[in-house]
N, C-alpha and C positions, 0 to 999 in steps of 0.2 A: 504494500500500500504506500504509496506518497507520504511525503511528510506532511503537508497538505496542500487545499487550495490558493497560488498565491494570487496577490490584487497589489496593485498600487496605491494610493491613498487617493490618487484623484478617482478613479475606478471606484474604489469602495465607495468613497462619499456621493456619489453621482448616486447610486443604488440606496443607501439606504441613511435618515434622518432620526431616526431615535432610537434606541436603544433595546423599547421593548419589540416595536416593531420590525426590528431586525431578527432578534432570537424568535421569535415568535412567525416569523415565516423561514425561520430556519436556511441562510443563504448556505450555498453550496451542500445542498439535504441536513443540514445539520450539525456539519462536521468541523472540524477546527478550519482555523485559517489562518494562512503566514501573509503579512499585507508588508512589501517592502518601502525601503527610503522614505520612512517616517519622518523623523527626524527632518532632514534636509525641505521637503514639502511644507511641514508647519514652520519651518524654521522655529527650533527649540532650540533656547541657549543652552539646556544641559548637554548640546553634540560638541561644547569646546568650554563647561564649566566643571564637569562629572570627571574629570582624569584624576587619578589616586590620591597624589597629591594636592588635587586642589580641596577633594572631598574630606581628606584627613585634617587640611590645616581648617577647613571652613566647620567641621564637628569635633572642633578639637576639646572642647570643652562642654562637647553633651556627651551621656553616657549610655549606653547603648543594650537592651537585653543581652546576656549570652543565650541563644534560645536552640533547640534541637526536635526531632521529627522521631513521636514513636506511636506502635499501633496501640489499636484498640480502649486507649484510654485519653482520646482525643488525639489531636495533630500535631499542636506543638508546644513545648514543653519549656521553663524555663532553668537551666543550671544554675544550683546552688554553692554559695561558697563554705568554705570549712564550720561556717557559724550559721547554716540553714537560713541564709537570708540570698535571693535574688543576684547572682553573680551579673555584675555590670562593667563594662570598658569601654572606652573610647573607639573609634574607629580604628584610628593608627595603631592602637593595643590589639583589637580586634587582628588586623591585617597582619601583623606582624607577632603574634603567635604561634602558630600554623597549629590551629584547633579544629581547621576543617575537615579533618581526618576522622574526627570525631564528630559530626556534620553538624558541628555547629555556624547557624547564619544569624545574621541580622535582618528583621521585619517590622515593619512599620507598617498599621493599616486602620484605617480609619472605618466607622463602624456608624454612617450618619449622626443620628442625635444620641447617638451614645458614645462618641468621640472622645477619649481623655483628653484633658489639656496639653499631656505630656506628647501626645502621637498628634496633637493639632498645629501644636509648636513645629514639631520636627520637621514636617511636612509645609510646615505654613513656610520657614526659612528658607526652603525650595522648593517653594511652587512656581514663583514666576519662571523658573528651569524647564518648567514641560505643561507650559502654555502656547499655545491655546490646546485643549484636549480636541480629540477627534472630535466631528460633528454629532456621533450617536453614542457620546460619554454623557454621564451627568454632569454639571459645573461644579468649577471648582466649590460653590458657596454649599450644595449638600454635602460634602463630606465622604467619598466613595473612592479616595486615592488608597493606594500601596506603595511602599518602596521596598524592593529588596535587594542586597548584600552581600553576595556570596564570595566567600575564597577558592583558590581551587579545591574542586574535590567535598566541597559543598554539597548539601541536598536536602531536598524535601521525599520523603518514597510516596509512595502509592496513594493519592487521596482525591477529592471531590469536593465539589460545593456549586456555587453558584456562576454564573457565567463574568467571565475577567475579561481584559482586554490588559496588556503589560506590554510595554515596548523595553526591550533591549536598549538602551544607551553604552553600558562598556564592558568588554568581556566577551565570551563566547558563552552559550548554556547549550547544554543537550535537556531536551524533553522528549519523556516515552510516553506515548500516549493509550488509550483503550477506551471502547464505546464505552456508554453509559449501561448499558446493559451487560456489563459483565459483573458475573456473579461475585459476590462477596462473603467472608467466612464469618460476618457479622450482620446481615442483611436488618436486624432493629438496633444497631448501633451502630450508624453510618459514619459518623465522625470518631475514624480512627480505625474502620474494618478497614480489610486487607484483602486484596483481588486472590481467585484462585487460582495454582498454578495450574499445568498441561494435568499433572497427575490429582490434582483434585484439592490438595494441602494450600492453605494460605500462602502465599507469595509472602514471606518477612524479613524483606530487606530494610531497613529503614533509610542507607543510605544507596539514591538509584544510580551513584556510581559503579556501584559493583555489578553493573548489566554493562560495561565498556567492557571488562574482561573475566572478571571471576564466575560470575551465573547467567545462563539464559535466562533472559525478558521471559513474561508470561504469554502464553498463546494469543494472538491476534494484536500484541503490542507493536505499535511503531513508532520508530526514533524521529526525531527534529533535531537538528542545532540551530541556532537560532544566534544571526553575528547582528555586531552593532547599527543599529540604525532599521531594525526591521520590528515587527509588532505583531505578536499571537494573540486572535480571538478565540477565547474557549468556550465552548455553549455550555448549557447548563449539564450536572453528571457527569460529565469526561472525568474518567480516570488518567489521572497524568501524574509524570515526576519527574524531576528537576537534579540536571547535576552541573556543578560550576567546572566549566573548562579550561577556565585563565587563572591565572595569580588573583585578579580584582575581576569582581562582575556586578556590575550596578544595571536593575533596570526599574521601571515604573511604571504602573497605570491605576486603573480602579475597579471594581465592582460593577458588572452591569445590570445588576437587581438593586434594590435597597436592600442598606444592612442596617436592622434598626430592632 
């Protein structure tokens, strides 16, 4: 199978204006899509604000979850330090660790009117970065952004939810993808079940690195990379996971449902 349908951003916006009405007539049958030279079309400052260093000295003084990816007791978790309180670092602490072995990332994501202060902050000091959004995003003033952070070797494994839209800004990412309709070893505990492999057993990898060399993907998964300046729309259900291909991988978008 293809990695998916791609489109260019003037193509896409020609076709469709809002959000709901896009998933809901389901373009290309329903399936993911890779829409390329984002970035460059809207002209976003974050395609010559977002390099390592600019991002490290510009968060140098906020501090950042250490957060990790595991099943069946939710999605993401946050690491404690020796005194059971929220382990937190810097970006440049973050990057220069190398904790991603242990898939730990950085997420940021805003949740409408249930927003922290602290994730509205984050987000708010680089927003004007990855303006204007596509034409069938919500605006910036509901609160529907993401950012995410990865090192190499980063990840998120096997999970689901509501339909995204994230644009790669720097780094490379592989995403493995699978319909909505593949079965799960938790099917009344969706957040945090685990897809089933060929043989029938739960898939539990947490980080979906280990599908570049060590284990076979699960039956009917298929791979994406996804380089800078290009943007994944995921419809709702898609099983997908995520592994950071570079040193530094920064990308952003929002929620294409309300999260509220």
């Amino acid at each position: 199978m293809p990695c998916a349908r791609r489109y260019t951003t003037q193509s896409l916006t020609t076709k469709v204006k809002k959000a709901r009405w896009y998933f809901n007539t389901g373009l290309h049958h329903n399936n993911p899509v890779l829409v390329e030279d984002v970035m460059s079309q809207l002209q976003w400052p974050a395609a010559h604000r977002w390099s390592q260093p600019q991002m490290i000295e510009r968060f140098r003084h906020r501090n950042f979850d250490e957060e990790f990816f595991r099943y069946h007791d939710g999605w993401i978790h946050r690491e404690q330090d020796d005194d059971g309180n929220p382990a937190m670092e810097t970006l440049g602490e973050y990057l220069s660790s190398n904790q991603s072995g242990q898939g730990i990332f950085i997420f940021v994501s805003e949740e409408g009117r249930r927003t922290g202060d602290w994730e509205a902050a984050t987000l708010d000091s680089i927003r004007s970065d990855f303006l204007p959004h596509p034409n069938f995003a919500y605006p910036p003033a509901d609160r529907q952004a993401m950012l995410n952070v990865d090192a190499i070797g980063s990840s998120h494994g096997f999970h689901f939810h509501n339909p995204v839209w994230q644009v790669q800004v720097e780094g490379y990412k592989m995403w493995y993808l699978m319909p909505p309709d593949w079965p799960a070893d938790s099917p009344s505990h969706p957040f945090g079940a685990a897809p089933l492999g060929a043989d029938g057993k739960p898939f539990l990898h947490p980080n979906a690195c280990a599908m570049l060399k060590q284990v076979e993907p699960p039956p009917h998964a298929f791979s994406c990379m996804v380089a800078p300046g290009e943007m994944v729309l995921l419809p709702h259900g898609w099983w997908h996971a995520t592994c950071g291909l570079s040193n530094y991988t920064a990308s952003v978008g929002g929620w294409m449902a309300e999260q509220h």
